[in-house]
Every structure is written in structure tokens, then in C-alpha cells.
Backbone bond lengths (Angstrom), bond angles and torsions (degrees), N, CA, C in turn:
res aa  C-N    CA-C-N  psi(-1)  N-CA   C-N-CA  omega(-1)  CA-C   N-CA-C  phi
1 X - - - 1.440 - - 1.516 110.49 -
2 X 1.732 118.61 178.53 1.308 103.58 -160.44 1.722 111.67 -90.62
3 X 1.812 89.67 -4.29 1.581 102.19 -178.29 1.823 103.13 -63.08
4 X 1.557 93.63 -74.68 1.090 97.99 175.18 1.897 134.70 -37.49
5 X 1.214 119.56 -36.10 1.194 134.94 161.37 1.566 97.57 -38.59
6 X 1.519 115.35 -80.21 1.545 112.45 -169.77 1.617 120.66 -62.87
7 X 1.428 127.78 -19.91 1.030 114.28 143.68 1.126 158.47 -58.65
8 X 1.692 92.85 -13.65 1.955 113.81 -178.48 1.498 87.31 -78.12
9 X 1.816 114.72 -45.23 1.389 109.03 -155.15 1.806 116.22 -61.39
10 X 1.561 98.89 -43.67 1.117 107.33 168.34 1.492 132.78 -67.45
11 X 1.550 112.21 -1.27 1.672 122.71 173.12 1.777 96.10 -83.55
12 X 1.187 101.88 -32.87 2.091 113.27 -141.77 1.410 86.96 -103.26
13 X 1.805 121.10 2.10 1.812 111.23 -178.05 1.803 88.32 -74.93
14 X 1.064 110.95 -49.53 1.597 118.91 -172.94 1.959 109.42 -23.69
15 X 1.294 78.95 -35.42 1.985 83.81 -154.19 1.782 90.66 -123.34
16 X 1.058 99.21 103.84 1.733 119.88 -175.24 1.834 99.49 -74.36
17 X 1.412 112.83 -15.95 1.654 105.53 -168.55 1.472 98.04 -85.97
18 X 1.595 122.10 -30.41 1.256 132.23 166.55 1.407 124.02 21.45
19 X 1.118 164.28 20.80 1.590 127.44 -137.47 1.248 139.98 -72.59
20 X 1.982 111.43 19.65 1.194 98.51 162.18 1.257 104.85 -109.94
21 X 1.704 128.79 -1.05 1.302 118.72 149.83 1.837 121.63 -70.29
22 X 1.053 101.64 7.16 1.390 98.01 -166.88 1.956 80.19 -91.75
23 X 1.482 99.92 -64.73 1.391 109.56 -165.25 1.377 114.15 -57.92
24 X 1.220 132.94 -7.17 1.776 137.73 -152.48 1.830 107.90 -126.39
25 X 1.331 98.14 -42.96 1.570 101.88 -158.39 1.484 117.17 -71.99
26 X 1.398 113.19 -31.87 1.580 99.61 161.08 1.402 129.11 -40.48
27 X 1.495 98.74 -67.45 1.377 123.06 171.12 1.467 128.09 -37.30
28 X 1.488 110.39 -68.54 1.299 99.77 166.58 1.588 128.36 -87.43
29 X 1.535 110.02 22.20 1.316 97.24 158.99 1.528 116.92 -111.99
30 X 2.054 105.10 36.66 1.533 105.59 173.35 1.896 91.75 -109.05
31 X 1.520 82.43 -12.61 2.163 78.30 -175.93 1.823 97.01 -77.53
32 X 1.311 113.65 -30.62 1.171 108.68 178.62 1.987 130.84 -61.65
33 X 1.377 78.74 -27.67 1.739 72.98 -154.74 1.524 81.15 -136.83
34 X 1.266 146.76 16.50 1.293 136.35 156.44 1.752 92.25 -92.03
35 X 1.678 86.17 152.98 1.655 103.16 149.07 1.232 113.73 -104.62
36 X 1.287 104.18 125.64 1.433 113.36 154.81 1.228 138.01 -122.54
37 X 1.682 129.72 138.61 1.132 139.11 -179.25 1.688 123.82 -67.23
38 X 1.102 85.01 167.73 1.775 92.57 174.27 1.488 116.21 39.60
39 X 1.280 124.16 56.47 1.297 150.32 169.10 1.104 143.00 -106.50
40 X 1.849 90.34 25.70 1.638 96.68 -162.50 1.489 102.33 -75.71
41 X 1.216 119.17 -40.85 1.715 126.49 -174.55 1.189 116.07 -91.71
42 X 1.682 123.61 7.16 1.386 104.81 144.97 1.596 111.33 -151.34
43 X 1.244 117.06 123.87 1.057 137.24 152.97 1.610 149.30 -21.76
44 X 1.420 126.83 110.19 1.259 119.48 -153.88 1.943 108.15 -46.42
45 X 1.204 101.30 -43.22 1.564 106.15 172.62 1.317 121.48 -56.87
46 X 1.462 118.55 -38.62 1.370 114.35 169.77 1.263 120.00 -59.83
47 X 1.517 119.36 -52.58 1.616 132.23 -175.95 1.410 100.85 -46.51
48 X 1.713 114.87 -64.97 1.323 103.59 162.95 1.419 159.55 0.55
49 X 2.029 77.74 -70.25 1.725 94.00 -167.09 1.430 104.77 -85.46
50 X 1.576 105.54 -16.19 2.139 109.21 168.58 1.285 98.63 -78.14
51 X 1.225 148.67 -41.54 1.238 119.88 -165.50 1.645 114.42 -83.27
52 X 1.180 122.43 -30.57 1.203 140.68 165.80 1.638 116.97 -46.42
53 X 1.417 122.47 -52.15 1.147 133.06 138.66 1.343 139.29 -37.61
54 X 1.628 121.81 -63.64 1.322 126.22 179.07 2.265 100.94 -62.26
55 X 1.116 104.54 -36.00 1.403 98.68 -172.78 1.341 111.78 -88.34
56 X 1.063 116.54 34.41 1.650 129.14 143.01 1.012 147.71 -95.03
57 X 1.417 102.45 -9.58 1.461 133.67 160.90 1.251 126.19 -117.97
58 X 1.461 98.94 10.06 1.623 80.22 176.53 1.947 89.82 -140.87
59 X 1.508 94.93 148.75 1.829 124.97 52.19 1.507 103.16 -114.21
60 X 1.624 131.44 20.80 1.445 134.16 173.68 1.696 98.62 173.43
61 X 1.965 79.00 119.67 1.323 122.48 45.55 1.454 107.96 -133.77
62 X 1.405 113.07 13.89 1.631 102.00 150.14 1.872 92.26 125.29
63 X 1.154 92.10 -168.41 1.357 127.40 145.38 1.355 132.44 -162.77
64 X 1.237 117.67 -174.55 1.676 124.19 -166.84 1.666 112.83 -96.46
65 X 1.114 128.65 121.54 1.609 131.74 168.39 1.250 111.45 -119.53
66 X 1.343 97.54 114.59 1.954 103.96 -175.81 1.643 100.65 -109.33
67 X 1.372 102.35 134.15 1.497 118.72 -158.60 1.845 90.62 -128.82
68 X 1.319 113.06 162.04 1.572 118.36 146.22 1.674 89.21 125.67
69 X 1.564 100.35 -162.51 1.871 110.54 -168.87 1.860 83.36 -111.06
70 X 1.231 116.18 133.58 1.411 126.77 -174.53 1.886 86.16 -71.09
71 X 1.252 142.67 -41.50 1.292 140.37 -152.07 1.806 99.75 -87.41
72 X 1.230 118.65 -27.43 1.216 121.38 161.03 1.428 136.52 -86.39
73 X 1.398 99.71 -76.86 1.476 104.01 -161.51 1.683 84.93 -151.71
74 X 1.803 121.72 145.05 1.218 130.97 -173.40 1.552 98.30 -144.15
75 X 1.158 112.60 163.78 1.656 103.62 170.69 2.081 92.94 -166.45
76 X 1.411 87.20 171.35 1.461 105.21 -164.07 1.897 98.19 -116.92
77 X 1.166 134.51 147.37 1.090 140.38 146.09 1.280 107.68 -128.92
78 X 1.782 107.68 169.76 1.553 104.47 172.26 1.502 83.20 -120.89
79 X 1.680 105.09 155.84 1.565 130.91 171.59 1.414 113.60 -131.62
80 X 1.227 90.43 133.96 2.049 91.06 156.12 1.505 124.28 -129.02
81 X 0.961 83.30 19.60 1.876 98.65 177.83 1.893 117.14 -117.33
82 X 1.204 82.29 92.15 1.877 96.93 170.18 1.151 142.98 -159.41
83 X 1.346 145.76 128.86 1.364 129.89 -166.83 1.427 97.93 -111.74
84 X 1.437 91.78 140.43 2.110 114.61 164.02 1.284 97.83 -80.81
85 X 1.457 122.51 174.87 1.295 134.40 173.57 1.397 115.67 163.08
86 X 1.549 122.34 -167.58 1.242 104.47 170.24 1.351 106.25 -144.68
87 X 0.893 126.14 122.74 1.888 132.94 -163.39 1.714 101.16 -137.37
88 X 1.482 88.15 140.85 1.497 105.08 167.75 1.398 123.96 51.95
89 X 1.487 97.39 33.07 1.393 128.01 -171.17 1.245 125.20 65.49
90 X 1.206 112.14 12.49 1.549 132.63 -178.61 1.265 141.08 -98.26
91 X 1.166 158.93 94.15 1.761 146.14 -169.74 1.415 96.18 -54.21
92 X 1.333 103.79 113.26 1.689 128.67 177.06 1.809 103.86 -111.10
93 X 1.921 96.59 158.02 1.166 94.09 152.97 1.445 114.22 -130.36
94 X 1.281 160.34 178.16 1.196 154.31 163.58 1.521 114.64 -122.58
95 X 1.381 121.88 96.41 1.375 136.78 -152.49 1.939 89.92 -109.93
96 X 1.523 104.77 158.71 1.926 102.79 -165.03 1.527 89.88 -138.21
97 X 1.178 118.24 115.20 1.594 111.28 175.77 1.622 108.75 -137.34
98 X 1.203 120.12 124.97 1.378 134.90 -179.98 1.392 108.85 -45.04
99 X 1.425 111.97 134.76 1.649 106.17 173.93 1.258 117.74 -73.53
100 X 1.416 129.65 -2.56 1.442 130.98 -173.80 1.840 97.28 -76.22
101 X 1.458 122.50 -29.73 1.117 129.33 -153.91 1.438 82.64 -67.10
102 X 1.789 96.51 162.30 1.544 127.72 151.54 1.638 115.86 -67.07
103 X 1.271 105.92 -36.49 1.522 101.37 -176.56 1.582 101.83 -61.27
104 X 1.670 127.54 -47.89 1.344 120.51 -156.57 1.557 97.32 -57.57
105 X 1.241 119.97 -45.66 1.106 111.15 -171.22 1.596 128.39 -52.39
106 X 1.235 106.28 -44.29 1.741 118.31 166.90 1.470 98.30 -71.03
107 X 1.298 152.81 -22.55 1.446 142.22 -156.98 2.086 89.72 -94.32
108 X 1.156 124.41 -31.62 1.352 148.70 173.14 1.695 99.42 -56.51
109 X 1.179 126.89 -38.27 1.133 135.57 -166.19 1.255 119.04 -90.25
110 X 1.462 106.34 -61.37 1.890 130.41 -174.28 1.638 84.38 -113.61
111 X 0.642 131.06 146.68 1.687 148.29 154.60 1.371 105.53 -72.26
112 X 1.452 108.64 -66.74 1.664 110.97 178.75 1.382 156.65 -53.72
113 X 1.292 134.80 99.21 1.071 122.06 -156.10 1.580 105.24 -132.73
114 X 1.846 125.70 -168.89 0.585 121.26 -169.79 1.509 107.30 -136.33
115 X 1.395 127.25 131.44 1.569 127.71 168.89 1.698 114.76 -75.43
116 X 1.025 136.91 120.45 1.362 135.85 -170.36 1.978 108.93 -128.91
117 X 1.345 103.55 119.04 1.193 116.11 -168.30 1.870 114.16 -88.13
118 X 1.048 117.39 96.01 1.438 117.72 -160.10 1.711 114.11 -94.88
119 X 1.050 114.96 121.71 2.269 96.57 -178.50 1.540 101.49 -61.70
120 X 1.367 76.98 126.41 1.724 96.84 174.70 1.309 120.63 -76.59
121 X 1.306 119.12 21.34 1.541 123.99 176.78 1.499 85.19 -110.83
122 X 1.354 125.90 -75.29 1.263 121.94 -166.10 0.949 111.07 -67.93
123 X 1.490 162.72 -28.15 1.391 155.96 -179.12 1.267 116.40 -110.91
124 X 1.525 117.28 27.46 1.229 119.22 164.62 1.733 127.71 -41.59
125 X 1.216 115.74 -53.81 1.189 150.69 -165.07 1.674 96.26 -57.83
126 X 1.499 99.50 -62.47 1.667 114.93 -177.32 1.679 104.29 -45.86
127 X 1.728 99.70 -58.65 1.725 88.45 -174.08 1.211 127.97 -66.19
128 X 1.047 99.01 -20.34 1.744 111.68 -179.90 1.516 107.07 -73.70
129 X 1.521 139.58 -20.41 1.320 146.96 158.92 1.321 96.84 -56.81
130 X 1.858 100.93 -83.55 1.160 91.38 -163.87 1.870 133.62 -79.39
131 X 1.213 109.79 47.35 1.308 133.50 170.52 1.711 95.93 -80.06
132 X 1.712 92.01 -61.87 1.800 106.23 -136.44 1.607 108.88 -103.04
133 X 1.463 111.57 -3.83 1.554 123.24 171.58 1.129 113.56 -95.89
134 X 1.688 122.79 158.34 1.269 113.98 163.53 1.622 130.11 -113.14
135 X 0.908 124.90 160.20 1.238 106.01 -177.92 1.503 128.49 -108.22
136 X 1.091 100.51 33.29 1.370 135.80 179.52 1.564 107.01 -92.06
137 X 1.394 107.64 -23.88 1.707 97.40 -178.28 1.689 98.15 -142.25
138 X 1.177 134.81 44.28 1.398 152.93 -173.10 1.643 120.21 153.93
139 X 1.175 84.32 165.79 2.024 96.73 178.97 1.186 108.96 -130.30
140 X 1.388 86.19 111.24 1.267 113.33 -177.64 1.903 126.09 -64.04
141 X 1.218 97.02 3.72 1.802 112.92 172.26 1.232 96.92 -107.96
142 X 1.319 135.88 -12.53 1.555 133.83 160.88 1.716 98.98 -62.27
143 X 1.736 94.83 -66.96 1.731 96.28 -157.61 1.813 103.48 -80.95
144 X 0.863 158.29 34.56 1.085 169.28 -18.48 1.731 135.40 63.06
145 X 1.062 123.90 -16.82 1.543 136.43 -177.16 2.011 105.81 29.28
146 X 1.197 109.89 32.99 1.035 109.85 -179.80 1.820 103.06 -85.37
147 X 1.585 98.63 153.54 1.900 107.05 -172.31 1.290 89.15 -105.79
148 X 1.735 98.99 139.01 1.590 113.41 157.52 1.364 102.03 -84.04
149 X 1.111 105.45 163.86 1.705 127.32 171.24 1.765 133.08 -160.44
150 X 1.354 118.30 127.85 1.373 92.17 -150.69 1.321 114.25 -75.04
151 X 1.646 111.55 167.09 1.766 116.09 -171.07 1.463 91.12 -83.39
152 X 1.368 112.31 -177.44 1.365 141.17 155.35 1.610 140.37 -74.06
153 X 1.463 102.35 -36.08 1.273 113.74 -171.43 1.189 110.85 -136.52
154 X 1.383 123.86 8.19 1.657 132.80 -171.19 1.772 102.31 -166.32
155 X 1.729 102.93 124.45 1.288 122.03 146.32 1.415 126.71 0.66
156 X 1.589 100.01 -75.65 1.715 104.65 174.15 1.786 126.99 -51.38
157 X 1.004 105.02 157.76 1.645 104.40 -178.32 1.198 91.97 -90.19
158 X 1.799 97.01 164.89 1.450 126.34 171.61 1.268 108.75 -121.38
159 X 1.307 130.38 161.25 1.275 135.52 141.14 1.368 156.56 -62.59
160 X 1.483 112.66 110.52 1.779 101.03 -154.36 1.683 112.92 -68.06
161 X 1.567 99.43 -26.95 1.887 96.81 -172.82 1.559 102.42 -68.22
162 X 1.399 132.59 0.45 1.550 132.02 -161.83 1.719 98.07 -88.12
163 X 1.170 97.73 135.19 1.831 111.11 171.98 1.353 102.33 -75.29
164 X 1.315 136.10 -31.87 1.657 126.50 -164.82 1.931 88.04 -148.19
165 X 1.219 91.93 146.68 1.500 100.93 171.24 1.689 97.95 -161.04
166 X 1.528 96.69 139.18 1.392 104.88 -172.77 1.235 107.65 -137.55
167 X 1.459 111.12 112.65 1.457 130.86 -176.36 1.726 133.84 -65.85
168 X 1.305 130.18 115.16 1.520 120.04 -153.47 1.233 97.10 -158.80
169 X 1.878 99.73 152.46 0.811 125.33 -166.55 1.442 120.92 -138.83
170 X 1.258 122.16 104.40 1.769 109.15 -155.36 1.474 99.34 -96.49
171 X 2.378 78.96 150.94 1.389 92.16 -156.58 2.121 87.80 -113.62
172 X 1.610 105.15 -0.75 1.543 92.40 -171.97 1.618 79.88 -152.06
173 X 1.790 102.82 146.96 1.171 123.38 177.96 1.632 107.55 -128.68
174 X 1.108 139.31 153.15 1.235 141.79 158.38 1.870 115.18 -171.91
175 X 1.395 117.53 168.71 1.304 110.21 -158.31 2.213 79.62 -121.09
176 X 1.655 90.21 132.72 1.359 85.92 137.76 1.561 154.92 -39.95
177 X 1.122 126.97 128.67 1.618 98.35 -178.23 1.521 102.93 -148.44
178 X 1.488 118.41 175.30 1.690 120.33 -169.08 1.409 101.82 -64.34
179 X 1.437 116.13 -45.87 1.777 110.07 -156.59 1.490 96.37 -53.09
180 X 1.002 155.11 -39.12 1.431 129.72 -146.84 1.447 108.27 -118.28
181 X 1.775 120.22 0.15 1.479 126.68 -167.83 1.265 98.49 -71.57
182 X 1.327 125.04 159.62 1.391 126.48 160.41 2.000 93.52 -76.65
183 X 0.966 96.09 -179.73 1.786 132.04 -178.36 1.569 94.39 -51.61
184 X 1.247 90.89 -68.12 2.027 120.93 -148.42 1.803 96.95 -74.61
185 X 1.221 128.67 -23.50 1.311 121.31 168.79 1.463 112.86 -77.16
186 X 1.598 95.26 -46.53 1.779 101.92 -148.92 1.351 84.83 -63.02
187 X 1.665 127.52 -67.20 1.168 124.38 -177.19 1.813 122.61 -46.30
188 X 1.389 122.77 -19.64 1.786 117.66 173.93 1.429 105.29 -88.23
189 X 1.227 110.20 -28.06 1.901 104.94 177.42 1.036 105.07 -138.90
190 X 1.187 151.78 20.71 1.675 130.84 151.37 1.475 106.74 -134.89
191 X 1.414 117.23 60.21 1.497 107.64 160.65 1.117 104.59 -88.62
192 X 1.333 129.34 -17.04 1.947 115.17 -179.18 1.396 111.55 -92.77
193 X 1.915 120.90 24.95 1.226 117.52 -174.31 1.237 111.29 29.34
194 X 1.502 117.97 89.10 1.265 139.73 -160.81 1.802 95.61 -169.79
195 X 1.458 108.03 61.33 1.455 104.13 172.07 1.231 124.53 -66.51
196 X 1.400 127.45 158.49 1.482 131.83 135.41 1.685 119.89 -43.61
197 X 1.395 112.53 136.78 1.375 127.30 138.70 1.980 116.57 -75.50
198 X 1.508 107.42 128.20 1.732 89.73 179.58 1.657 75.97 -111.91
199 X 1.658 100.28 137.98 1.665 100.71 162.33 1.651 105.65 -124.86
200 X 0.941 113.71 128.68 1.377 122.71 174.44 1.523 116.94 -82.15
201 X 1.329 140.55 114.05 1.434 135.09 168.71 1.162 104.47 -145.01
202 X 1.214 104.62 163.03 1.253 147.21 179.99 1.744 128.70 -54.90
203 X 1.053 121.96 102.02 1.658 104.97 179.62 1.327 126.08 -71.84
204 X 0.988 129.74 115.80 1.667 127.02 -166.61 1.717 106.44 -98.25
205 X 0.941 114.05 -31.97 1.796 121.85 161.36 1.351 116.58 -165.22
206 X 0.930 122.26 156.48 1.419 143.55 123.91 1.637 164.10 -54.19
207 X 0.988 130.17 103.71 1.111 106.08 -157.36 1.243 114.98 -135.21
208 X 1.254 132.51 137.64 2.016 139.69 -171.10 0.950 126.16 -142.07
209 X 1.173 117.64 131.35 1.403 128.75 -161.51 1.152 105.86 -61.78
């Protein structure tokens, strides 16, 4: 809970080698002492207990972000690269997706999408598809038997088998690029000039089973 959270933080301030004060304390000391707006539908404990959650699995074995127009065309990727936070007075997330992907292309289209939190014991199999397929030449809720279901606060579908799904809406787009990488990145993940997209949006709810 979110009580408990700030009490670990404040046991684990003592001991700086910590690593879930290492990993936690920025973060929740912007839920602490920032204001933030437009929070009626989700809750400092909730924001919490999703981010606390989703970053247990990642950066693997991921989770699911379903992007696209539900009346057209939808698709699934898995990610493990993202930061929560809170910007511009807002509960944000900052999600990183390669422009080679199928998703960028639908994320180019609809802005909105959805983060979907899957048990990584039982849906192992799924993320590991949808890692390494594209959905550019199949559908991946075909090869997958996964159910859409509609969101709350956004267009795009969600997933009903998902324990946590977190609803968003991006408010900033921009592409990685060489001028500003250090050495040691550009060269471990972008020698095939194969950047990231970083999109910044907005969380509009939450939701847990």
C-alpha cells in the first residue's frame, strides 16, 4: 500500500546502498511533495501500486502496449523500457519505442494507447511473441487469443486477461538522435540507426483487478 511504501522509504533513507531506496525514492518523493492536477480518477496509492508493479518486470519480460484505432487496425507490442513520473502537473508515463516498429506507426496516428500488466508466469509465452512478431503482417490477438475490451478514458482497447492496465494519452513526442547520445549508448543500442521514439503522456486511469 502507499502507506507502507513511505515507511519502507523512510526506514531504507538510513541506508543510501539500499536498492529499493535507490530504485523508489526519487519517484515517490515527486508523489509526495509535488502537486498534482487532474487526479480525480487516480489515486496517489494507485499510481504507486502500478508503478511498483509494472517495474518488476521490466525491462523483461516486459509488458503489453496496445496502440492503433480499435475500428481499424490495433496491435500489441511488449516493452520494458519506461519511466512513471510526474510532469507538467500531471501523472505521466514515458514509454521508448523504435521507429522500425509497427506500433510507432499506429502511435503516429492515435496517440492513445494502453499499458497492460500481464503475470509473467502465465503469459510468458504471449510476451515473448509479442516481442519478436510484427504486426504488420498478422494479428497478434489472432496468434495470441488475447480479448480486447473497452478502456475508460481512451478510444484504444485494453486487455481483459491483464491484472493492471494503465490508460494514456500522449502529450509529447520526439525521436532520439546521435547529437546528444553519449558514445557508450549510441554504440550498445543504436549502431544499426534504429532509434527510439520517447513519447511522453499522460495517465488518465488506472485500473486492477
Amino acid at each position: 500500500t502507499y502507506n507502507k511504501i513511505i515507511y519502507n522509504l523512510k526506514k531504507s533513507k538510513k541506508n543510501k546502498k539500499n536498492n529499493f531506496y535507490k530504485s523508489n525514492y526519487f519517484i515517490y518523493s515527486l508523489l509526495i511533495y509535488t502537486r498534482v492536477e487532474n487526479m480525480e480518477s487516480i489515486s496517489k496509492e494507485n499510481f504507486c501500486n502500478a508503478f511498483e508493479k509494472i517495474l518488476k518486470v521490466t525491462p523483461a519480460p516486459g509488458i503489453l502496449l496496445l496502440s492503433g484505432v480499435p475500428d481499424k487496425k490495433e496491435n500489441l507490442i511488449t516493452i520494458g523500457w519506461l519511466q512513471f513520473g510526474v510532469l507538467w502537473n500531471l501523472p505521466t508515463v514515458n514509454v521508448f519505442i523504435r521507429k522500425s516498429r509497427y506500433s510507432s506507426k499506429l502511435l503516429s496516428e492515435n496517440g492513445e494507447f494502453t499499458l497492460n500488466y500481464m503475470d509473467p508466469v502465465l503469459f510468458k509465452d504471449v510476451l515473448s511473441k509479442c516481442a519478436n512478431m510484427s504486426g504488420s503482417y498478422c494479428d497478434k490477438f489472432t496468434e495470441t487469443s488475447l480479448t480486447k475490451i473497452r478502456s475508460k478514458t481512451v478510444g484504444v482497447s485494453s486487455l481483459a486477461e491483464a491484472q493492471l492496465v494503465v490508460e494514456c494519452k500522449t502529450l509529447f513526442r520526439n525521436q532520439i538522435g546521435p547529437d546528444n547520445l553519449s558514445d557508450i549508448v549510441l554504440n550498445k543500442y543504436y549502431s544499426d540507426g534504429d532509434y527510439h521514439d520517447l513519447i511522453i503522456a499522460q495517465i488518465t486511469n488506472i485500473r486492477e483487478k
